[in-house]
C-alpha positions in Angstrom: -2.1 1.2 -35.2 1.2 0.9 -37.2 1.6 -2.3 -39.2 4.2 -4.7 -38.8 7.1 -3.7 -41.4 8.4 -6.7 -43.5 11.5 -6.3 -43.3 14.1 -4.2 -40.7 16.0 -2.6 -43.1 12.3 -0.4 -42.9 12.8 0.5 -39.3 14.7 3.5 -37.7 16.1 0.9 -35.8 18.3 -0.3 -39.1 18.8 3.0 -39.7 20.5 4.2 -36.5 22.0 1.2 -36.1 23.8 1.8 -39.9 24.4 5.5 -38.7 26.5 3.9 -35.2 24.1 6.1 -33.0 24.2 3.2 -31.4 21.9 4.0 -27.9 19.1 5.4 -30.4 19.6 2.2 -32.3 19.2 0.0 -29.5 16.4 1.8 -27.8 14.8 1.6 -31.2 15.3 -2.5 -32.0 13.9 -2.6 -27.7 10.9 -0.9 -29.0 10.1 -2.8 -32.2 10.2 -5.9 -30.2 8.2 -4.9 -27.3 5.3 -3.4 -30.5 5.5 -6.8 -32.2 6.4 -9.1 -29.7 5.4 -12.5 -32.6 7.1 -11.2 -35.3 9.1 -13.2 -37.7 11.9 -10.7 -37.6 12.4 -11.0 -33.7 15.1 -12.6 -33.9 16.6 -10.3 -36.7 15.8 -7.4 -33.8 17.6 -9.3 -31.1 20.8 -9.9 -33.2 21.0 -5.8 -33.9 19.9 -5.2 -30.1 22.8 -7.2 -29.1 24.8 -5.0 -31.8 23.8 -2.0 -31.1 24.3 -2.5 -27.2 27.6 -4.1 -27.5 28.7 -1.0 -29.5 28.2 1.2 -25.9 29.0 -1.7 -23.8 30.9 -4.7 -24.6 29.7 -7.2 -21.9 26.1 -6.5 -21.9 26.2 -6.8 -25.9 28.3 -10.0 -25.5 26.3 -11.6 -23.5 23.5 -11.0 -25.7 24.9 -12.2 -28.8 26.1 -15.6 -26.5 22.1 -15.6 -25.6 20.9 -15.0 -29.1 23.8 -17.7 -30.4 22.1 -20.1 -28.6 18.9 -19.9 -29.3 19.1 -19.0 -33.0 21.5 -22.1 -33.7 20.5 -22.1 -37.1 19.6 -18.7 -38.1 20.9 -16.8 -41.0 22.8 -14.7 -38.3 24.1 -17.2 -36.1 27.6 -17.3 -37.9 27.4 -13.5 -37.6 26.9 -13.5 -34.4 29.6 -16.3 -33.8 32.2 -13.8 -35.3 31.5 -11.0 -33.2 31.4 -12.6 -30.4 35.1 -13.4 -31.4 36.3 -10.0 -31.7 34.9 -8.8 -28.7 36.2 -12.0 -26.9 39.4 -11.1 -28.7 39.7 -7.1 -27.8 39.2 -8.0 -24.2 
């Protein structure tokens, strides 16, 4: 059994996501959440998810950002994730 990694720049999921494959990337960050389903860097997955899916398709990856927005009020990414969902609201 793989252990946990401590941080995501360590996954293939980071790495895709940083090469813009993004389906790869976002099949990658649905795996490492489904293999460590308590991990402290779920929410870190579910912001690049939401990237990664909003780079093949705006409104899915929108509304995932909105989701993650809201629950992660006061996460290092929240303001991230506030931002893009400006542009994309913007590009519409």
């Amino acid at each position: 059994d793989e252990s946990e990694p401590l941080h995501l720049d360590d996954t293939a999921a980071q790495t895709l996501a940083e090469r813009d494959d993004y389906p790869a990337a976002a099949a990658a960050f649905e795996k490492f959440l489904s293999d460590y389903p308590a991990s402290n860097l779920k929410p870190n997955a579910e912001f690049g998810l939401a990237l990664a899916v909003s780079g093949t398709d705006r409104a899915r990856g929108l509304a995932q950002l909105k989701a993650f927005a809201e629950q992660n009020r006061v996460h290092p990414f929240a303001a991230d994730a506030q931002r893009v969902i400006s542009q994309i609201e913007k590009a519409r």
